[in-house]
N, CA and C atoms as a LAMMPS dump frame, in Angstrom:
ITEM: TIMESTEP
0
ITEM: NUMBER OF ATOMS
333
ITEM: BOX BOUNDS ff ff ff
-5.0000000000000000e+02 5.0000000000000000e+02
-5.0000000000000000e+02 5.0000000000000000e+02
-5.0000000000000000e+02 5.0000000000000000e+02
ITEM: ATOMS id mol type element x y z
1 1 1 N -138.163 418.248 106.842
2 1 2 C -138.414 419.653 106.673
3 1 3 C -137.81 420.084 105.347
4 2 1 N -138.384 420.944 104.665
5 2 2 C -137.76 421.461 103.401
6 2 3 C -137.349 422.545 103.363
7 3 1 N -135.994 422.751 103.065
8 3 2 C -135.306 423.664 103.568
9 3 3 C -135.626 425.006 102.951
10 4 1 N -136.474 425.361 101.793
11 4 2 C -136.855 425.821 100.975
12 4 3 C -137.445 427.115 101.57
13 5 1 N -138.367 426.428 103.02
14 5 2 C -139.312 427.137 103.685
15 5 3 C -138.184 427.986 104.921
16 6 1 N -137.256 428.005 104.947
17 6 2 C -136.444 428.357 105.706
18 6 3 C -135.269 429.797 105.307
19 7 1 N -136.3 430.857 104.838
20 7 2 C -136.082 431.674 104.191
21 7 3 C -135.848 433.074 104.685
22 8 1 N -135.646 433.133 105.96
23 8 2 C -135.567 434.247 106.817
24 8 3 C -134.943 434.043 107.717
25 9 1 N -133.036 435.163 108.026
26 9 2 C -132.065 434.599 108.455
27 9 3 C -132.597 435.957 109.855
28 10 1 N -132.268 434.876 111.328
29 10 2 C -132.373 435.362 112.598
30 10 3 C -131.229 435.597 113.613
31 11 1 N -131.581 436.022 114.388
32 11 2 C -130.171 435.736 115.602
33 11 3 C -130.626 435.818 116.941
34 12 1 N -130.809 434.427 117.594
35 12 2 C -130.798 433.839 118.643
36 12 3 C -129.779 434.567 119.694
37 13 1 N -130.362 435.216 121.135
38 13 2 C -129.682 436.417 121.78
39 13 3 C -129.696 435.833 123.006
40 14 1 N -129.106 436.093 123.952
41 14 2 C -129.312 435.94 125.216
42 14 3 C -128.458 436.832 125.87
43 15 1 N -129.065 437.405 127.106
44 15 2 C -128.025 438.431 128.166
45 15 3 C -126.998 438.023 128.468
46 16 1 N -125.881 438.608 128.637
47 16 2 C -124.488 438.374 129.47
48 16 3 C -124.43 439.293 130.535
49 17 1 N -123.416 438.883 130.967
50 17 2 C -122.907 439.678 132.795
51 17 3 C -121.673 439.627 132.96
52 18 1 N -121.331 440.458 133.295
53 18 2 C -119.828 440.912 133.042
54 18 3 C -119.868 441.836 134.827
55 19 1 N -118.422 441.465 134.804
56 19 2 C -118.042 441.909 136.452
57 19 3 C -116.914 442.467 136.595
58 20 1 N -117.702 444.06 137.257
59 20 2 C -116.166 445.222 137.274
60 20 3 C -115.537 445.047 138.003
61 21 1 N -114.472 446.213 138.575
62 21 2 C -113.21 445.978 138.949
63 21 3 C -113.262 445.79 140.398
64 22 1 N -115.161 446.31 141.032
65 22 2 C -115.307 446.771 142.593
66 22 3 C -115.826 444.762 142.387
67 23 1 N -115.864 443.986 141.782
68 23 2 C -116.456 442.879 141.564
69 23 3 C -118.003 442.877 141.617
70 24 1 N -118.703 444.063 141.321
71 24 2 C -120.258 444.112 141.112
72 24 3 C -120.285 443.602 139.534
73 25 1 N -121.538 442.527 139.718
74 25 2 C -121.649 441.756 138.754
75 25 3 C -123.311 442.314 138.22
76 26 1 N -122.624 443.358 136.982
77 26 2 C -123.655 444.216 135.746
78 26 3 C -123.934 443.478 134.686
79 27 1 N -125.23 443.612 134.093
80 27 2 C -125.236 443.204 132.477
81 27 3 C -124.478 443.824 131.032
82 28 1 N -124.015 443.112 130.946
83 28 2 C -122.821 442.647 129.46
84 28 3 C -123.521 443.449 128.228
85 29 1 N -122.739 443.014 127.417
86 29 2 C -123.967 442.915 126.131
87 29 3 C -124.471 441.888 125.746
88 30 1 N -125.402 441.778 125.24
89 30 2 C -125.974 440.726 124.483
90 30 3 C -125.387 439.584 123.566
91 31 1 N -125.419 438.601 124.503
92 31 2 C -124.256 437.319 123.359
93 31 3 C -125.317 436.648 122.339
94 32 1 N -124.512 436.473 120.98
95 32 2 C -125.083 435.675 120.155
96 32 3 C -125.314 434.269 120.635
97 33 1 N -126.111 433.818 120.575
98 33 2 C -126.678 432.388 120.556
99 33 3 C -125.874 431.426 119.279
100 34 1 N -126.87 431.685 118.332
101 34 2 C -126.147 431.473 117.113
102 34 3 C -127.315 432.66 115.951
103 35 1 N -126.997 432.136 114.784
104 35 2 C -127.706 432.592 113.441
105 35 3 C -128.183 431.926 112.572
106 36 1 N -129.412 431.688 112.516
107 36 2 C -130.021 430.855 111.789
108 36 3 C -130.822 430.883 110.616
109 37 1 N -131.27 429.817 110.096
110 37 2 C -132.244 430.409 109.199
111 37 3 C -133.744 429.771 109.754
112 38 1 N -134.373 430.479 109.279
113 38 2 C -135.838 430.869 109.661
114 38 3 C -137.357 430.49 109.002
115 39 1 N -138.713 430.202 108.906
116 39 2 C -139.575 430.34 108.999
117 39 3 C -140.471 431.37 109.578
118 40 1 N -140.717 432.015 109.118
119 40 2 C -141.215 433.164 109.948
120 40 3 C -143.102 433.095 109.327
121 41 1 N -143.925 433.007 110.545
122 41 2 C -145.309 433.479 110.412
123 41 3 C -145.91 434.372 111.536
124 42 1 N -146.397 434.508 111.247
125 42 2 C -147.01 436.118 112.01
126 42 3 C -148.984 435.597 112.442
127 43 1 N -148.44 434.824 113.961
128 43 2 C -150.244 434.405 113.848
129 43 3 C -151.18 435.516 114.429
130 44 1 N -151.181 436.423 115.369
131 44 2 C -152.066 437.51 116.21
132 44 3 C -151.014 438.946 116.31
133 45 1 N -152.109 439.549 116.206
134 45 2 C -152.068 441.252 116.959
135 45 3 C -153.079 441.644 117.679
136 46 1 N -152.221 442.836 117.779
137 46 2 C -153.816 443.425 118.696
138 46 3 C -152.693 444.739 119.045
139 47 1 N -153.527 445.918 118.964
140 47 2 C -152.966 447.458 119.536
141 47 3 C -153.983 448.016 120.931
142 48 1 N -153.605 448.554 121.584
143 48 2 C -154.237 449.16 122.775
144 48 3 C -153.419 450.337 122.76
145 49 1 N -154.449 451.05 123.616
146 49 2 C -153.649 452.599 124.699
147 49 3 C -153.592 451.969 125.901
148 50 1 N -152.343 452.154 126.508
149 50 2 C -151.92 452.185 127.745
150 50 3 C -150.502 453.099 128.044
151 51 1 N -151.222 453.601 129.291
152 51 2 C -150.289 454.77 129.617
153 51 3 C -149.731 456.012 128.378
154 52 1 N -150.504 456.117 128.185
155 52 2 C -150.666 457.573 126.67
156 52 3 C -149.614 457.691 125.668
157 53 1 N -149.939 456.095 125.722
158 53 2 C -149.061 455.486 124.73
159 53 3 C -149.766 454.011 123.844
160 54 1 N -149.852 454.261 122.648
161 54 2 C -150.261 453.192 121.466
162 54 3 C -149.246 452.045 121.768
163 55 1 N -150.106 450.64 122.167
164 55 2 C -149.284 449.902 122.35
165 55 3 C -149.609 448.463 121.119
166 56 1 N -148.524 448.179 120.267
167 56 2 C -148.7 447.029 119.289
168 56 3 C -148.603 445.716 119.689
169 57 1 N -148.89 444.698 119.919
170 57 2 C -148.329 443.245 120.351
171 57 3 C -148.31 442.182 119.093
172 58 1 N -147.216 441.444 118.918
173 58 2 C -147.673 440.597 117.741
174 58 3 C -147.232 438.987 118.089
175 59 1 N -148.098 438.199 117.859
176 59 2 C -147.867 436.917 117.99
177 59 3 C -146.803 436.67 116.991
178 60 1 N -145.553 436.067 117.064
179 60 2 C -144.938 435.451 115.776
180 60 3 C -144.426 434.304 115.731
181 61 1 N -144.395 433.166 114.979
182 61 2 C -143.943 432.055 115.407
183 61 3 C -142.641 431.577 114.533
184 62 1 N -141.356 430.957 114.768
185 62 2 C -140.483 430.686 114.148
186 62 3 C -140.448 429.584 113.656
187 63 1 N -140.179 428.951 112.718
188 63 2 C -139.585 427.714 113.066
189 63 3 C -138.417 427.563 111.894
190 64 1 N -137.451 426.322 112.793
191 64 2 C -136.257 426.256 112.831
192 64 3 C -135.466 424.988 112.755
193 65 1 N -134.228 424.74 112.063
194 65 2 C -134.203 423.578 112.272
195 65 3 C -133.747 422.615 113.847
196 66 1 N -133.992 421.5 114.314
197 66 2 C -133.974 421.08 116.282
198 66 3 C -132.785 421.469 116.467
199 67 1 N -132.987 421.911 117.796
200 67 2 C -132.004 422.286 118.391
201 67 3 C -131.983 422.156 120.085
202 68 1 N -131.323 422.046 120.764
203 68 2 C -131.492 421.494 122.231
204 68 3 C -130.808 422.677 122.804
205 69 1 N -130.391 424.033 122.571
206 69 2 C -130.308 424.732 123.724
207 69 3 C -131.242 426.464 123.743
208 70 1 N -132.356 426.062 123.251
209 70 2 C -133.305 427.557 123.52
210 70 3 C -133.576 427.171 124.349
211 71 1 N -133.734 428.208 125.619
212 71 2 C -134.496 428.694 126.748
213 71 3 C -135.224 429.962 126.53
214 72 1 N -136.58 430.396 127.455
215 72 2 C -137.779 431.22 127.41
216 72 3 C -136.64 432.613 127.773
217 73 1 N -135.378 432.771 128.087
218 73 2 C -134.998 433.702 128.318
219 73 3 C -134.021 434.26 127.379
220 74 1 N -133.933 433.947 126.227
221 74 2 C -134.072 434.541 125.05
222 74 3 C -134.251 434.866 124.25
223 75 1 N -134.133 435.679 123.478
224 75 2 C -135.149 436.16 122.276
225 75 3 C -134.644 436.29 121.266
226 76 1 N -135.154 436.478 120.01
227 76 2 C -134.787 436.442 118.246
228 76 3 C -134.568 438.021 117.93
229 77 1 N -133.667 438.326 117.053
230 77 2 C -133.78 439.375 116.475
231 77 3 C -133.823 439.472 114.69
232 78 1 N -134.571 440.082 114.481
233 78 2 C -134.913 439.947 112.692
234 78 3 C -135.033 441.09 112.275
235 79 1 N -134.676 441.847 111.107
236 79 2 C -134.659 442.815 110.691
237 79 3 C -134.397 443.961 111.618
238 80 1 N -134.124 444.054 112.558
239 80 2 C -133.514 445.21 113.657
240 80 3 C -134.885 444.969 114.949
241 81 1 N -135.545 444.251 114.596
242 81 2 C -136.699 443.909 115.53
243 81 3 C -136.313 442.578 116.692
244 82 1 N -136.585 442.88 117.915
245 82 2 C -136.547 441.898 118.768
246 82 3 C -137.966 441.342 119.29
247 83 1 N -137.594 440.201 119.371
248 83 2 C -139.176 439.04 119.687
249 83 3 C -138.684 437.939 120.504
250 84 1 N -139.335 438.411 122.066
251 84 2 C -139.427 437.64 123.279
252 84 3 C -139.881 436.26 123.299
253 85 1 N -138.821 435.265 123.416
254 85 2 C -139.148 434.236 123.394
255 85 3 C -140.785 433.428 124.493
256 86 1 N -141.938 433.06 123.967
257 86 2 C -142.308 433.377 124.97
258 86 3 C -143.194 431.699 126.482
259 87 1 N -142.483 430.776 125.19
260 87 2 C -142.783 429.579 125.761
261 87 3 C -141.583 428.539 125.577
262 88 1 N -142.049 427.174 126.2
263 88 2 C -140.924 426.474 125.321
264 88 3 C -141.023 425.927 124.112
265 89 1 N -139.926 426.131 123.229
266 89 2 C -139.692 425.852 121.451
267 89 3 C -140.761 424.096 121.751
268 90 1 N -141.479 424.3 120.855
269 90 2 C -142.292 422.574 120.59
270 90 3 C -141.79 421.931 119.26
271 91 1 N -141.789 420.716 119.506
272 91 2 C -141.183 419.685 118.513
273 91 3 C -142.462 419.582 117.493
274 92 1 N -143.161 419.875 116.646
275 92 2 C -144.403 419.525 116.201
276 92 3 C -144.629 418.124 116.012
277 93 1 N -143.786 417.084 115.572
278 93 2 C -144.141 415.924 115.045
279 93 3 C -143.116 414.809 115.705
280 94 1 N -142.429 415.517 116.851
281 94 2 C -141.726 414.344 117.368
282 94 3 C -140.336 413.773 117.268
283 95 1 N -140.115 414.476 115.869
284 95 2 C -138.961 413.697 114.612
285 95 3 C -138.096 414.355 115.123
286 96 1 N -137.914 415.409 116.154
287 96 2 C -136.704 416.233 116.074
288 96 3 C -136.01 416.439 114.861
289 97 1 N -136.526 417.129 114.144
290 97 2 C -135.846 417.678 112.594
291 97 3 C -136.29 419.131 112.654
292 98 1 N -137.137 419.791 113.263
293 98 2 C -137.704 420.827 112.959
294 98 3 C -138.092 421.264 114.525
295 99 1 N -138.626 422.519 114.715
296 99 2 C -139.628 423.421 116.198
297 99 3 C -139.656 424.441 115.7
298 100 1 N -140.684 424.603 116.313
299 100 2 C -141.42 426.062 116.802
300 100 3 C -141.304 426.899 117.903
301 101 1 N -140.875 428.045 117.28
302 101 2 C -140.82 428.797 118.295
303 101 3 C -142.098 430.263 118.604
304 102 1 N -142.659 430.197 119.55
305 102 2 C -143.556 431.345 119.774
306 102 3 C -142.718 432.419 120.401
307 103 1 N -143.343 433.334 119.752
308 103 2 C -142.474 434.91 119.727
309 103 3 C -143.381 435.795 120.382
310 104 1 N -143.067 436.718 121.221
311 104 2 C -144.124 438.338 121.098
312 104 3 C -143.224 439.529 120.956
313 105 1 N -143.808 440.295 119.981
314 105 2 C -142.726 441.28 119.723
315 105 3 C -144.06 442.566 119.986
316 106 1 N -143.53 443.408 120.566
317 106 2 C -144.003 444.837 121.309
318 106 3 C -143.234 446.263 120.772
319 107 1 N -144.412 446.865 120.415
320 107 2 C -143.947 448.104 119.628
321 107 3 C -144.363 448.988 120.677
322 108 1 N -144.22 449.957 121.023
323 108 2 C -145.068 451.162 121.778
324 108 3 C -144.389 452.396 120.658
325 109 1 N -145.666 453.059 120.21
326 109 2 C -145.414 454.452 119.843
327 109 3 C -145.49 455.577 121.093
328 110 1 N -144.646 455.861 121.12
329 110 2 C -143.714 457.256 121.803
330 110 3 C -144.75 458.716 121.506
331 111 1 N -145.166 458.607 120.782
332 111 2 C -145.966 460.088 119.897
333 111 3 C -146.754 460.37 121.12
């Protein structure tokens, strides 16, 4: 992989849970994963109305250098934008040097 193409820095998120004093076990904040650097392409959109509200969807795909602990239950954040991890990261060529990650990131306008 050439690192060249790896030009857009992310941050890998996942939920935490944290447990009060009655021992009810609530969600935390959001723990860093780690911070990486990035590939970023942007393959589909598409906007709809639903519920009287403009809704955006965008395909985005990452890629990154291998790594063995993403799971589908977390997501990337980039420029103040979050993108739902939405399959599992694929190895493209086998080599474990590099993956892909598929993203969907969801806008709804409020207006």
């Amino acid at each position: 992989m050439r690192a060249g193409r790896l030009n857009t820095r992310i941050t890998l998120k996942t939920a935490s849970t944290a447990q009060d004093s009655a021992g009810r076990v609530t969600k935390g904040p959001d723990a860093i994963v780690a911070t990486l650097w990035a590939e970023k392409r942007h393959i589909s959109g598409n906007e709809r109305w639903a519920s009287e509200h403009v809704t955006n969807t965008a395909t985005v795909v990452f890629r990154i250098r291998y790594r063995t602990d993403i799971e589908t239950s977390m997501w990337i954040t980039h420029g103040g934008t979050d993108y739902q991890i939405t399959g599992q990261p694929i190895d493209p060529d086998g080599r474990r040097t590099d993956m892909l990650i598929t993203c969907t990131e969801v806008q709804v306008d409020g207006n």
